[in-house]
N, CA, C and O atoms as a Tripos MOL2 file, in Angstrom:
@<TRIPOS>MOLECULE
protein
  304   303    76     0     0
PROTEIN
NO_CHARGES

@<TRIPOS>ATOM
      1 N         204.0070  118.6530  105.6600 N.3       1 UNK1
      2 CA        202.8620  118.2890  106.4830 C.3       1 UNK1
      3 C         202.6010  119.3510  107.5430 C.2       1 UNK1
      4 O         201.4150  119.6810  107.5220 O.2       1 UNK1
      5 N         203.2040  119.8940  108.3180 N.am      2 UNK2
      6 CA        203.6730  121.0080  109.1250 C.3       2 UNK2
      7 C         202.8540  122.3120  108.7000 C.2       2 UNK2
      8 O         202.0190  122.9500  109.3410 O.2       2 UNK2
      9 N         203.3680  122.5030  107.3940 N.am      3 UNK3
     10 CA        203.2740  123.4710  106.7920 C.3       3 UNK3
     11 C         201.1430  123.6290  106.4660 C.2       3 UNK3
     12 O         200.3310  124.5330  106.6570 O.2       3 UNK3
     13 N         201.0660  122.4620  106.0150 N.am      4 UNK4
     14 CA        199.6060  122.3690  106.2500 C.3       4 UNK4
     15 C         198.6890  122.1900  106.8810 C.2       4 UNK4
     16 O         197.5520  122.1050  106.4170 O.2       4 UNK4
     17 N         199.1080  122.0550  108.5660 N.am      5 UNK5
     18 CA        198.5020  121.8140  109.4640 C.3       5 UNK5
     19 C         198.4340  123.2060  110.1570 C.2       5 UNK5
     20 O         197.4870  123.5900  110.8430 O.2       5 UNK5
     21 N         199.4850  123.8570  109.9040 N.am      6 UNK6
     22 CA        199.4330  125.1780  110.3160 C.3       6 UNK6
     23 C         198.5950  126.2410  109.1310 C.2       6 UNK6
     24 O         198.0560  127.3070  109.4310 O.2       6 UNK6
     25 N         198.6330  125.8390  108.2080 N.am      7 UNK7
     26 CA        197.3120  126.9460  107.4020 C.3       7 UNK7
     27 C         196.0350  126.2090  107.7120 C.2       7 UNK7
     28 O         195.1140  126.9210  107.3110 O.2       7 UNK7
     29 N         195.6690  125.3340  108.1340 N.am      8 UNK8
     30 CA        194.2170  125.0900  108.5020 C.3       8 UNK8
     31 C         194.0630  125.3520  109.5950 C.2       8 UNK8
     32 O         192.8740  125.3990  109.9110 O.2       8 UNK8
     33 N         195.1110  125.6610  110.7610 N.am      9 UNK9
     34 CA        194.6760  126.9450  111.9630 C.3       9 UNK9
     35 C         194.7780  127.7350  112.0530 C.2       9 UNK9
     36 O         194.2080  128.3640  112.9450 O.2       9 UNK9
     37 N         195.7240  128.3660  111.0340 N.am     10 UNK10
     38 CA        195.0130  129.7610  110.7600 C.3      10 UNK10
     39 C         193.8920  130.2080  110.4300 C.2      10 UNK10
     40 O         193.4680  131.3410  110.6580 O.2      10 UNK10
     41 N         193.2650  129.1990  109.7850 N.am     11 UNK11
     42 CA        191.4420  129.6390  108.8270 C.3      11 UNK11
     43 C         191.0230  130.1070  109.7990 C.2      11 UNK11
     44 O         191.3670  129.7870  110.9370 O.2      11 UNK11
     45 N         189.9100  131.2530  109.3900 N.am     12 UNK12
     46 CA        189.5850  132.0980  110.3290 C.3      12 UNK12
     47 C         187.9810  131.2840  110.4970 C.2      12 UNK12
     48 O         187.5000  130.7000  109.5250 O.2      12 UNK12
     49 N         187.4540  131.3220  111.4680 N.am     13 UNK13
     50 CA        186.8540  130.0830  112.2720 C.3      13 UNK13
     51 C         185.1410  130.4280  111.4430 C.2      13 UNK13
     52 O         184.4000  129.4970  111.1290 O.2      13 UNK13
     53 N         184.7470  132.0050  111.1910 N.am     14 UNK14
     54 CA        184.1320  131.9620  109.7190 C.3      14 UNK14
     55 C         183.8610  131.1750  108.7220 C.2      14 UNK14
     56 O         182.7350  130.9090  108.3020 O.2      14 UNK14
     57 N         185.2830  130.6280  108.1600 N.am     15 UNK15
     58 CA        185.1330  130.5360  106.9450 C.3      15 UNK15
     59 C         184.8340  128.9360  106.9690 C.2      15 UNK15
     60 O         184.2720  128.2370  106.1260 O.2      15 UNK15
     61 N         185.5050  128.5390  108.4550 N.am     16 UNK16
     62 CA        185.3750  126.7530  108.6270 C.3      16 UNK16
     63 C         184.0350  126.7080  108.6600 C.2      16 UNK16
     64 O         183.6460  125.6170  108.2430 O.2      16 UNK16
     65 N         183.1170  127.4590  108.9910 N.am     17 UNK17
     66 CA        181.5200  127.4000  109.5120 C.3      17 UNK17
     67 C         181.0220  127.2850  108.4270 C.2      17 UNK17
     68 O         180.1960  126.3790  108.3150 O.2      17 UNK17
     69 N         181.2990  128.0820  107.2970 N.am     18 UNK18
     70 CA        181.2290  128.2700  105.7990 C.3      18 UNK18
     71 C         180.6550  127.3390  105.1810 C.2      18 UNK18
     72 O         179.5030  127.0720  104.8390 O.2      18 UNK18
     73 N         182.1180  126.6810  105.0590 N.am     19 UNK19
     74 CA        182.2280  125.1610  104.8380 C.3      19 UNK19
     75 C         181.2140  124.1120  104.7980 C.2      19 UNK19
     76 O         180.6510  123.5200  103.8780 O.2      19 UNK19
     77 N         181.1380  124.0510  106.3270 N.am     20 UNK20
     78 CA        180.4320  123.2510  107.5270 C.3      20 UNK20
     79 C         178.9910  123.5370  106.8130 C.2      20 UNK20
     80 O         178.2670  122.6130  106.4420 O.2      20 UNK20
     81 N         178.7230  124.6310  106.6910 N.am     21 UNK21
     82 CA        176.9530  125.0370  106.5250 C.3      21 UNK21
     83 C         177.0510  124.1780  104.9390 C.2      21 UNK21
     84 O         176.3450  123.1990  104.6970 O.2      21 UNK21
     85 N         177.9160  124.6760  104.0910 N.am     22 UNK22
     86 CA        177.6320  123.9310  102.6770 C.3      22 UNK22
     87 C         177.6280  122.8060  102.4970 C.2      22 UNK22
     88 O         176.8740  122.2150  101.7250 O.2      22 UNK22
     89 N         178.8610  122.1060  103.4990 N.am     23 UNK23
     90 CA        178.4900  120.7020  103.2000 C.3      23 UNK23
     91 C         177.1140  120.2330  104.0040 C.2      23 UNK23
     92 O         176.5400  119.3690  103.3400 O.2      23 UNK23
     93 N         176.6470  120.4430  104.8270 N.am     24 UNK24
     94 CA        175.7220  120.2760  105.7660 C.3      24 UNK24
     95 C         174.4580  120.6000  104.5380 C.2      24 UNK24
     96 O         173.6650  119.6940  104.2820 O.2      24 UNK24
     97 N         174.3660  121.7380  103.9310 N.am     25 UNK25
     98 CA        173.3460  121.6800  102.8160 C.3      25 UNK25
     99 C         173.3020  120.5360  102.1190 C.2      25 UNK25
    100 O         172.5220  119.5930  102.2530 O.2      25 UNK25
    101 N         174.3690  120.7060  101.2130 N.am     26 UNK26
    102 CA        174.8940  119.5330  100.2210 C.3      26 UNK26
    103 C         174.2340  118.0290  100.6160 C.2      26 UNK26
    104 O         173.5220  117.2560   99.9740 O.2      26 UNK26
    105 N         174.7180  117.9870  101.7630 N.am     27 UNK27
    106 CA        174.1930  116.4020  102.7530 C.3      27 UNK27
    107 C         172.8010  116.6330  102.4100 C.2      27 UNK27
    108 O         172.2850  115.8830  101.5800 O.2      27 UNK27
    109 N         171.9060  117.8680  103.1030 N.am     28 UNK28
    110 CA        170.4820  117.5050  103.2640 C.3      28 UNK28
    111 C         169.9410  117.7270  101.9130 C.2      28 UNK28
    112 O         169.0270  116.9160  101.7650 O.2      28 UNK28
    113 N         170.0770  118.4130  100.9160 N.am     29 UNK29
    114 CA        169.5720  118.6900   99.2330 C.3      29 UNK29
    115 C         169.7320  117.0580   98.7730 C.2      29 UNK29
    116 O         168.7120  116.4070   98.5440 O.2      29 UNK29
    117 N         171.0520  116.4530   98.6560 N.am     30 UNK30
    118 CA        170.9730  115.0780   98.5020 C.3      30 UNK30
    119 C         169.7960  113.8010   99.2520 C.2      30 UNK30
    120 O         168.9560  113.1670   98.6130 O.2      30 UNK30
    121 N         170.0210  113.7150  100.5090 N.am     31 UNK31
    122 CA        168.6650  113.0170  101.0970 C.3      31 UNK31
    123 C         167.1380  113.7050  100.6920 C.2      31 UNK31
    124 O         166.1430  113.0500  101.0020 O.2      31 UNK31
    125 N         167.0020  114.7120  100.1650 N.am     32 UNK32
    126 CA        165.6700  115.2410   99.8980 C.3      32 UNK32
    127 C         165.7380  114.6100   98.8760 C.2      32 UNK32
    128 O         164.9590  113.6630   98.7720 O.2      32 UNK32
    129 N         166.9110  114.9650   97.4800 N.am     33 UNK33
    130 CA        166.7910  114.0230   96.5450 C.3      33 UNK33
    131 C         166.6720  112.4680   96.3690 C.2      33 UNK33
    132 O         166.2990  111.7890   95.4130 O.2      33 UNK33
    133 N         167.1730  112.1010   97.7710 N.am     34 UNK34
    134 CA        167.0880  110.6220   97.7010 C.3      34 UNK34
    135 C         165.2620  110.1030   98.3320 C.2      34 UNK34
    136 O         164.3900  109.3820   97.8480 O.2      34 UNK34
    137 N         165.3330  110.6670   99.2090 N.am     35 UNK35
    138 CA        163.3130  110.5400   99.2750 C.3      35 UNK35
    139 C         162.4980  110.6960   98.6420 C.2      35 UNK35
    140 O         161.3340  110.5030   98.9900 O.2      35 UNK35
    141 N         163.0670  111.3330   96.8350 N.am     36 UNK36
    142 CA        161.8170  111.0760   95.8440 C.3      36 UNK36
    143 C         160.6140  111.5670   96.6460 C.2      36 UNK36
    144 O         159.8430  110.6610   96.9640 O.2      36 UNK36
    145 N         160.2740  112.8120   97.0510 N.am     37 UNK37
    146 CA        159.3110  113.5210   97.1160 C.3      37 UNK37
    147 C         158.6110  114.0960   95.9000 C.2      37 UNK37
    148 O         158.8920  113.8240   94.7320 O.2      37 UNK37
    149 N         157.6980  114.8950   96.3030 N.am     38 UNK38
    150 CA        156.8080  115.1640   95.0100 C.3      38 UNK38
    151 C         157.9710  116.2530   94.2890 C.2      38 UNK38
    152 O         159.1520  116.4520   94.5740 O.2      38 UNK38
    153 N         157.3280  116.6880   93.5260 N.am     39 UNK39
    154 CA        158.6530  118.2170   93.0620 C.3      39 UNK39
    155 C         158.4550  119.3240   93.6190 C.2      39 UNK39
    156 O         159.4250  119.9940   93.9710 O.2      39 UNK39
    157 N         156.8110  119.8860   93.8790 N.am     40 UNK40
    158 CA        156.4460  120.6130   94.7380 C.3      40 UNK40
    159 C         156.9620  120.9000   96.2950 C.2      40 UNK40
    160 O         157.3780  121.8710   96.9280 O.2      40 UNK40
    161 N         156.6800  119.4160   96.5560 N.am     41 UNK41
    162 CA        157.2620  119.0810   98.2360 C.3      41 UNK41
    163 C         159.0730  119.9520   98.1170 C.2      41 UNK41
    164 O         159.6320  121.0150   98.3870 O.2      41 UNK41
    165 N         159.3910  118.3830   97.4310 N.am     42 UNK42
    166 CA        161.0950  118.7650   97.4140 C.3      42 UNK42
    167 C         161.8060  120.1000   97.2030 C.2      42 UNK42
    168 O         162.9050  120.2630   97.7340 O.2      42 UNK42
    169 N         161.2430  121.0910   96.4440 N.am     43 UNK43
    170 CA        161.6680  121.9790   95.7150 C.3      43 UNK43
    171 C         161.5210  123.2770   97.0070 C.2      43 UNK43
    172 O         162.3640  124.1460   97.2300 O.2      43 UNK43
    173 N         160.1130  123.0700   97.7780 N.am     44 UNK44
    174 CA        159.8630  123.6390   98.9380 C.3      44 UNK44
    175 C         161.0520  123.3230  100.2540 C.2      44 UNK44
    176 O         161.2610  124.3980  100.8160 O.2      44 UNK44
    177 N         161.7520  122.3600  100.8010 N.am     45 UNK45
    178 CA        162.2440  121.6560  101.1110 C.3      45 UNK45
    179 C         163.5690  122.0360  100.8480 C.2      45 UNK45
    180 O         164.3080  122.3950  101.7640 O.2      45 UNK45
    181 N         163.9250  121.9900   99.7090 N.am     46 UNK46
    182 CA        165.5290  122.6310   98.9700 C.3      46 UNK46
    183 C         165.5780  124.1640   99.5080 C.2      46 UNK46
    184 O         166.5180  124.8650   99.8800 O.2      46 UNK46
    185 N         164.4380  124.3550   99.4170 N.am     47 UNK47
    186 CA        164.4480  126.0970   99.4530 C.3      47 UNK47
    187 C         164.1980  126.3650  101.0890 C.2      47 UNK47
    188 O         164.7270  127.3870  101.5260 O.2      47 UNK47
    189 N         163.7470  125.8730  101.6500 N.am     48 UNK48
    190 CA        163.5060  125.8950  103.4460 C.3      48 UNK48
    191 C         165.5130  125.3870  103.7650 C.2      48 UNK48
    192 O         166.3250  126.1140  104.3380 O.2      48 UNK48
    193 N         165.7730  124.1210  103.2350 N.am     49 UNK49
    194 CA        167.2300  124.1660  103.1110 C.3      49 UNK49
    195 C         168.2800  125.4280  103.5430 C.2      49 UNK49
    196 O         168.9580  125.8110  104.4960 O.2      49 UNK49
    197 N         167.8560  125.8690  101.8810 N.am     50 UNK50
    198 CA        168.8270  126.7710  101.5080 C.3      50 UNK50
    199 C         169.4160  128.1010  102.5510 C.2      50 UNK50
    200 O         170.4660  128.5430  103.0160 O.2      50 UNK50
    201 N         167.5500  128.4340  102.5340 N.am     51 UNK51
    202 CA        167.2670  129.5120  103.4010 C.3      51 UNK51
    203 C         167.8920  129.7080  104.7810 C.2      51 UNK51
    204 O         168.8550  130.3680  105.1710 O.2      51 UNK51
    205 N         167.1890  129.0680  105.2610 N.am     52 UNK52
    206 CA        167.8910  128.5470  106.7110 C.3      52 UNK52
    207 C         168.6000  127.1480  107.0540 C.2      52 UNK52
    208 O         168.1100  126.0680  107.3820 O.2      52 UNK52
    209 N         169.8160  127.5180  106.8780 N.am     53 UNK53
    210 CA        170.7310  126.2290  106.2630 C.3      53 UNK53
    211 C         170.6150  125.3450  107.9390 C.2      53 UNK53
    212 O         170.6300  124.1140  107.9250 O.2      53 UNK53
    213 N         170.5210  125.9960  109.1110 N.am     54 UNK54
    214 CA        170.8370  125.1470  110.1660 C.3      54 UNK54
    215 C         169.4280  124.9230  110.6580 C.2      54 UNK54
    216 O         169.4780  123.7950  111.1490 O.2      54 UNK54
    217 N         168.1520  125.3980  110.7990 N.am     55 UNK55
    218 CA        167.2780  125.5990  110.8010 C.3      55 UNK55
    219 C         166.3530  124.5590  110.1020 C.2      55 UNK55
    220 O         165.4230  123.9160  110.5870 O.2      55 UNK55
    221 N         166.8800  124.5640  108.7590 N.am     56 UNK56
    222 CA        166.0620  123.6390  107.2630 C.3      56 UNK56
    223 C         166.4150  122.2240  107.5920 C.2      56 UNK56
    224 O         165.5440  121.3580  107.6670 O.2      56 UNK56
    225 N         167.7590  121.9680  107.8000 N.am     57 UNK57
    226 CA        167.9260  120.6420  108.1720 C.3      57 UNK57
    227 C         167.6720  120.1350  108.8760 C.2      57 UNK57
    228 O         167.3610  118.9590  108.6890 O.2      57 UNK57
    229 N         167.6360  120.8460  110.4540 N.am     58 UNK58
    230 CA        167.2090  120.0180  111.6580 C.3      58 UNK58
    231 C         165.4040  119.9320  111.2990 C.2      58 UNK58
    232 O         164.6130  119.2110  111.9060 O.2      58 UNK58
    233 N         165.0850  120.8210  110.2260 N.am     59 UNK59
    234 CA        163.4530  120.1300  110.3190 C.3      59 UNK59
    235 C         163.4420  119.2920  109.3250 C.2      59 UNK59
    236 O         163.0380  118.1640  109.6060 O.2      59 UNK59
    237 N         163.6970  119.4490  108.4620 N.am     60 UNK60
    238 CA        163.9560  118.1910  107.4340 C.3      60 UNK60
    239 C         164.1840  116.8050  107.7910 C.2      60 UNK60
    240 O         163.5500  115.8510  107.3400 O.2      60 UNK60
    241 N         165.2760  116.7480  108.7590 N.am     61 UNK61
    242 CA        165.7270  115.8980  109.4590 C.3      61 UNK61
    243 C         164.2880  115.1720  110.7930 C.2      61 UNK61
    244 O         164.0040  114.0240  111.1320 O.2      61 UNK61
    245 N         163.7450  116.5030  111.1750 N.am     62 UNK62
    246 CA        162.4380  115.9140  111.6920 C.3      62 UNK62
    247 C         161.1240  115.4340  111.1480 C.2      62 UNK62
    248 O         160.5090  114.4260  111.4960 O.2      62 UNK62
    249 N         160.8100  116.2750  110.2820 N.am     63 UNK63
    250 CA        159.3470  116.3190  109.7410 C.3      63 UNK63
    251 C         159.2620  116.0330  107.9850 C.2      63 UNK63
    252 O         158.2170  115.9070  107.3460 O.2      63 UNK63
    253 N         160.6560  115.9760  107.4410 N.am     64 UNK64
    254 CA        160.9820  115.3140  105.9030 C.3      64 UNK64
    255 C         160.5800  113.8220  105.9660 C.2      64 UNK64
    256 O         160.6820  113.0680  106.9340 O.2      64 UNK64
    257 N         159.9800  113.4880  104.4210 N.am     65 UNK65
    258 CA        159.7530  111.4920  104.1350 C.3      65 UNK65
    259 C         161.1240  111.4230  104.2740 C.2      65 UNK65
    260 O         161.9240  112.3070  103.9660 O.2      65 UNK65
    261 N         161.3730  110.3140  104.7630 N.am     66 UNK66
    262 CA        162.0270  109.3390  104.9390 C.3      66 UNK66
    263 C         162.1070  107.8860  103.4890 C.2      66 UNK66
    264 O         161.2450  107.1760  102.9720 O.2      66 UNK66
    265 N         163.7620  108.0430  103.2920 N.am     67 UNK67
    266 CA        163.3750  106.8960  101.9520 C.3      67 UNK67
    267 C         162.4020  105.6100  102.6270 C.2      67 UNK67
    268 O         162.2480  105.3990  103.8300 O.2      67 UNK67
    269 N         161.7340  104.7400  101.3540 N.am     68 UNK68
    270 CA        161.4160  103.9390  102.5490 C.3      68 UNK68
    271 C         162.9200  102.4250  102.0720 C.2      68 UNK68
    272 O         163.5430  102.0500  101.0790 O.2      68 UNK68
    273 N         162.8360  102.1600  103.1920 N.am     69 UNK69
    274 CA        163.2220  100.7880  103.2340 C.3      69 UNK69
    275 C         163.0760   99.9430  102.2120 C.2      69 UNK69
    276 O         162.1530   99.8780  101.4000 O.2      69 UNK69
    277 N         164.6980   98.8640  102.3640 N.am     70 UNK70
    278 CA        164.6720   97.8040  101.4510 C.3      70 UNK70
    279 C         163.9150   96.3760  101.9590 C.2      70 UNK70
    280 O         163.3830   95.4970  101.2810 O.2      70 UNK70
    281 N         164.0990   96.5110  103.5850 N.am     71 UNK71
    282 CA        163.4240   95.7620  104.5580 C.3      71 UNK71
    283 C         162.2450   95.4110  105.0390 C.2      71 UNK71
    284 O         161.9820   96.4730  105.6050 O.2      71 UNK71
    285 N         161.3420   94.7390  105.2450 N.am     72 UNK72
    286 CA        160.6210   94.7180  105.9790 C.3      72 UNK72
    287 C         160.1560   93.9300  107.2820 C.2      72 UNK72
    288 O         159.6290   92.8340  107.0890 O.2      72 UNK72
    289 N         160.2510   94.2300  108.1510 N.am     73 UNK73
    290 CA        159.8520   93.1710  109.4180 C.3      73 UNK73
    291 C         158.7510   92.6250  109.3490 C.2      73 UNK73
    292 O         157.8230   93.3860  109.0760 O.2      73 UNK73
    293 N         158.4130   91.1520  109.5580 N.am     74 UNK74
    294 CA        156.9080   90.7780  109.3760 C.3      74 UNK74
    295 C         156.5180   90.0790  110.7960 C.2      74 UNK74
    296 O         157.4120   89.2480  110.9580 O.2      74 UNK74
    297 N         155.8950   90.0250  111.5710 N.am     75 UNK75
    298 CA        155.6210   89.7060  112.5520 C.3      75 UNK75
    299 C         155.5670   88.1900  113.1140 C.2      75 UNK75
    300 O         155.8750   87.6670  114.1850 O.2      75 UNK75
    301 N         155.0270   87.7260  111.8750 N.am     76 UNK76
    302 CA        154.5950   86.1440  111.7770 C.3      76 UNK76
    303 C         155.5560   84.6820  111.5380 C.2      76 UNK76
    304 O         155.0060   83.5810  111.4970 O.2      76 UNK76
@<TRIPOS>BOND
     1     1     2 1
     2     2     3 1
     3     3     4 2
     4     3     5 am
     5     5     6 1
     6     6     7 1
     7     7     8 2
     8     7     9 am
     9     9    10 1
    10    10    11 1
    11    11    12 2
    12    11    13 am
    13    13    14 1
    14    14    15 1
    15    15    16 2
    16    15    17 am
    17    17    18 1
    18    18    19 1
    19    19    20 2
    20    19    21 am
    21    21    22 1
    22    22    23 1
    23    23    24 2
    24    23    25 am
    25    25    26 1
    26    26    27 1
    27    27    28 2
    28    27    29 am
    29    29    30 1
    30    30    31 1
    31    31    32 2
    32    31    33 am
    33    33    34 1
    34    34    35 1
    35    35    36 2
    36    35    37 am
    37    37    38 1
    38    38    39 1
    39    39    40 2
    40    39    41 am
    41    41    42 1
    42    42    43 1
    43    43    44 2
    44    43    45 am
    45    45    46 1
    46    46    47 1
    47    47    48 2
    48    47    49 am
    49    49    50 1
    50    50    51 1
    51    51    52 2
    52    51    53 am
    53    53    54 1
    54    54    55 1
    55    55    56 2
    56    55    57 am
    57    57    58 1
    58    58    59 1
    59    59    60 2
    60    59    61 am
    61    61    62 1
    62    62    63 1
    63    63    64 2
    64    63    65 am
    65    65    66 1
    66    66    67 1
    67    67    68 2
    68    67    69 am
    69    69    70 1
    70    70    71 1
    71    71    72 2
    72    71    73 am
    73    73    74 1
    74    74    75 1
    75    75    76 2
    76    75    77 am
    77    77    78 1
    78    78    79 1
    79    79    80 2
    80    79    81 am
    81    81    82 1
    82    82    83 1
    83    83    84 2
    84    83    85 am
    85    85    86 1
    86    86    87 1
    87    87    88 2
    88    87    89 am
    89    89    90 1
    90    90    91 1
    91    91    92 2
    92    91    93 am
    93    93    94 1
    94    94    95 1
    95    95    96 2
    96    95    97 am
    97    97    98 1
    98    98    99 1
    99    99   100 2
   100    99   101 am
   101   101   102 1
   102   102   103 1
   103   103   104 2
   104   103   105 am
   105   105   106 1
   106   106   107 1
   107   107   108 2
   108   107   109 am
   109   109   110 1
   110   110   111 1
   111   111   112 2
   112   111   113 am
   113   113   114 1
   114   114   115 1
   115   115   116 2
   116   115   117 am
   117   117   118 1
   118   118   119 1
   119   119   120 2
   120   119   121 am
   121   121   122 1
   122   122   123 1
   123   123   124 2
   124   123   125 am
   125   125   126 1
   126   126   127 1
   127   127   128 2
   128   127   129 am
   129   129   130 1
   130   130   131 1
   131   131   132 2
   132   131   133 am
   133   133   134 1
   134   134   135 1
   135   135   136 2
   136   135   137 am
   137   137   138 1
   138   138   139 1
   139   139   140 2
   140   139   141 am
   141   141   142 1
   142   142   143 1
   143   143   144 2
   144   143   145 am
   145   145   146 1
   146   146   147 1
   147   147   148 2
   148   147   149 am
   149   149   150 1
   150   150   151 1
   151   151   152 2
   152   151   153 am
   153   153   154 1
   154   154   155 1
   155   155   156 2
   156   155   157 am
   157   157   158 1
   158   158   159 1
   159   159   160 2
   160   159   161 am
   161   161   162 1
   162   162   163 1
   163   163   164 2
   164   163   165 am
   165   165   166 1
   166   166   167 1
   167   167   168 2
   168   167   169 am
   169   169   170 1
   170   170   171 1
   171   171   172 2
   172   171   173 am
   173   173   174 1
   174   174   175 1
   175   175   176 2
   176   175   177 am
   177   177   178 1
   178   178   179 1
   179   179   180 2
   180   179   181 am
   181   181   182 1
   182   182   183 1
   183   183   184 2
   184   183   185 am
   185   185   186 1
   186   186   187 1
   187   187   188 2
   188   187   189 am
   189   189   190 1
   190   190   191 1
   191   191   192 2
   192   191   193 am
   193   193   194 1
   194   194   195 1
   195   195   196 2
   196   195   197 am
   197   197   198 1
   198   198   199 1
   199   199   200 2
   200   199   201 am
   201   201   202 1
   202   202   203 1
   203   203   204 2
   204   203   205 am
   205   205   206 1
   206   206   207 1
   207   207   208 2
   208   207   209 am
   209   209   210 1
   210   210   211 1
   211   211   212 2
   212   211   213 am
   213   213   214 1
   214   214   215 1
   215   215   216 2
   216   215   217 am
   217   217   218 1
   218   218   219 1
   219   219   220 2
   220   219   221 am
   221   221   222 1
   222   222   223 1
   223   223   224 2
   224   223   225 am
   225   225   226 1
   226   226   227 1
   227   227   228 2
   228   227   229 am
   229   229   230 1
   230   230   231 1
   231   231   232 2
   232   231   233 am
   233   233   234 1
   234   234   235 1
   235   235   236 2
   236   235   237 am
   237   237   238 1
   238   238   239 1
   239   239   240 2
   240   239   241 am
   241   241   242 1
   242   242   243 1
   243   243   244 2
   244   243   245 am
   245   245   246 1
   246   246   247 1
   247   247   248 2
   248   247   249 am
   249   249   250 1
   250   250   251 1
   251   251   252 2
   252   251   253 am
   253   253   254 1
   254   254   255 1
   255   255   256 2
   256   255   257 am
   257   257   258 1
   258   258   259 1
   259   259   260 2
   260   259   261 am
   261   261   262 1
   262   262   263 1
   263   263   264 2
   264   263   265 am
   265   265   266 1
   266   266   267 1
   267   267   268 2
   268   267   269 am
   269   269   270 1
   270   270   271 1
   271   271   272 2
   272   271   273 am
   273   273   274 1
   274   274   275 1
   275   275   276 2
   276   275   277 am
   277   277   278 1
   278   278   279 1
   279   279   280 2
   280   279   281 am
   281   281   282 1
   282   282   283 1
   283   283   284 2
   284   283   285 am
   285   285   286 1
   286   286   287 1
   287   287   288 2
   288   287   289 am
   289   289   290 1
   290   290   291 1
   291   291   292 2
   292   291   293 am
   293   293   294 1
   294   294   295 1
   295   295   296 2
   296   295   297 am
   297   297   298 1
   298   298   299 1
   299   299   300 2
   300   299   301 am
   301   301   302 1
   302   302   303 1
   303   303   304 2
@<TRIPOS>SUBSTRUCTURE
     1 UNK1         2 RESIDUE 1 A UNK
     2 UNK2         6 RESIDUE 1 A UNK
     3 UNK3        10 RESIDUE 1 A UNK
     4 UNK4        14 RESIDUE 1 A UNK
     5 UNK5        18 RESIDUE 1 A UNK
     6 UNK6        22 RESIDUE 1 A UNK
     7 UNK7        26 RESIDUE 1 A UNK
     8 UNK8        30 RESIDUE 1 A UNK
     9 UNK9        34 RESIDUE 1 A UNK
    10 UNK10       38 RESIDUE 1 A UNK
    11 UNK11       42 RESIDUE 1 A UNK
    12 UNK12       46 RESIDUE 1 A UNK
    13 UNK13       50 RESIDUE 1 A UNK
    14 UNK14       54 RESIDUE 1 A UNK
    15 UNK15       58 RESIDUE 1 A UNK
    16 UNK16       62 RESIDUE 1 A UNK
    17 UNK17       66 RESIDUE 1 A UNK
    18 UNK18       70 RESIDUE 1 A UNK
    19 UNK19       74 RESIDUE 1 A UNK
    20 UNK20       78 RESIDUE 1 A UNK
    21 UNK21       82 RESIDUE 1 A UNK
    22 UNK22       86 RESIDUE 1 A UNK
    23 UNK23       90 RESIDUE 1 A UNK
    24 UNK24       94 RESIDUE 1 A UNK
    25 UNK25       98 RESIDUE 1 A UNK
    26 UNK26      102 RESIDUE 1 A UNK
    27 UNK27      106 RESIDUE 1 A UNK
    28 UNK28      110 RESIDUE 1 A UNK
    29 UNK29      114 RESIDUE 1 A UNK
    30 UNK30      118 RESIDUE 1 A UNK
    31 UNK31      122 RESIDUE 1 A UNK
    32 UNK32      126 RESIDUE 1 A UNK
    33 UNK33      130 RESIDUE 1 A UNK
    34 UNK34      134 RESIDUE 1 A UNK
    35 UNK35      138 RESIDUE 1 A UNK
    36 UNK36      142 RESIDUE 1 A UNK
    37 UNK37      146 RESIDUE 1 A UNK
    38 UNK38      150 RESIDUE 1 A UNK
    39 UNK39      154 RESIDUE 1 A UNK
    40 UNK40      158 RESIDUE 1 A UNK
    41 UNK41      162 RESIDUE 1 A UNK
    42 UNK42      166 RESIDUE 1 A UNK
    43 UNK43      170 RESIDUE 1 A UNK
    44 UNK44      174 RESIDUE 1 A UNK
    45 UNK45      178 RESIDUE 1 A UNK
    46 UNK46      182 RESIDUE 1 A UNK
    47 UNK47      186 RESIDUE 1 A UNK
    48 UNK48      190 RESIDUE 1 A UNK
    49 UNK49      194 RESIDUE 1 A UNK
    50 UNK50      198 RESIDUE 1 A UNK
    51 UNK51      202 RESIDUE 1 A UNK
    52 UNK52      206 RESIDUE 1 A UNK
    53 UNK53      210 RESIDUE 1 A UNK
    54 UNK54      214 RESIDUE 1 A UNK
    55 UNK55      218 RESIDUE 1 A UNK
    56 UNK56      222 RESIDUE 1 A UNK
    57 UNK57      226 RESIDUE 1 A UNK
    58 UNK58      230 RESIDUE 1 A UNK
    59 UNK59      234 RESIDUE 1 A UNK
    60 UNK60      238 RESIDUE 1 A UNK
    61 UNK61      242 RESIDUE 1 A UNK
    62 UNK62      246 RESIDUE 1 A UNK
    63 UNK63      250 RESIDUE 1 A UNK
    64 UNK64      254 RESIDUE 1 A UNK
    65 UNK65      258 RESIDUE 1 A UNK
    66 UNK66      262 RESIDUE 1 A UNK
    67 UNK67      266 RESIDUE 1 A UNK
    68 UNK68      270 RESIDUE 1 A UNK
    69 UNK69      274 RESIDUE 1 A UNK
    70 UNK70      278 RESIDUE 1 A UNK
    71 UNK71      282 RESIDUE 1 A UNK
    72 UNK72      286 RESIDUE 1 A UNK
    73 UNK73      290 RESIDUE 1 A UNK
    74 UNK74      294 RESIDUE 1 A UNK
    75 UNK75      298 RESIDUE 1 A UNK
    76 UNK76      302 RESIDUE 1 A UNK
C-alpha cells in the first residue's frame, strides 16, 4: 500500500492534469451524447470539446441542451 501511495506522488503533476483533462472530456462527450442533439450540433460540440478541453466544457456546460427531464412540475 506504501509502495503505491508513494508512486502516485511521484507523478509528475503534468501528467495528473493529463488525466484530469481526459476524463473531464470523456464526462462532457458523454452528456453531449446524452442530450441527443442534432448530429450537426453534437459533432460541433465534440469538436469545441476536444479542442479546447477546459474552455469546451465550461461552455457546454453553459450554453449546451440540457437532457430534458423525466419530471414535470405542474402548477395546479
Amino acid at each position: 500500500m506504501n509502495d503505491l501511495v508513494a508512486a502516485i506522488l511521484e507523478l509528475d503533476t503534468r501528467l495528473m492534469l493529463l488525466v484530469f483533462l481526459l476524463v473531464l472530456d470523456g464526462w462532457a462527450i458523454w452528456l453531449i451524447a446524452k442530450a441527443r442533439p442534432p448530429l450537426k450540433e453534437g459533432v460541433l460540440w465534440s469538436a469545441i470539446v476536444l479542442l479546447c478541453p477546459i474552455v469546451g466544457c465550461l461552455f457546454w456546460y453553459a450554453l449546451g441542451p440540457k437532457p430534458l427531464s423525466g419530471t414535470s412540475a405542474s402548477g395546479g
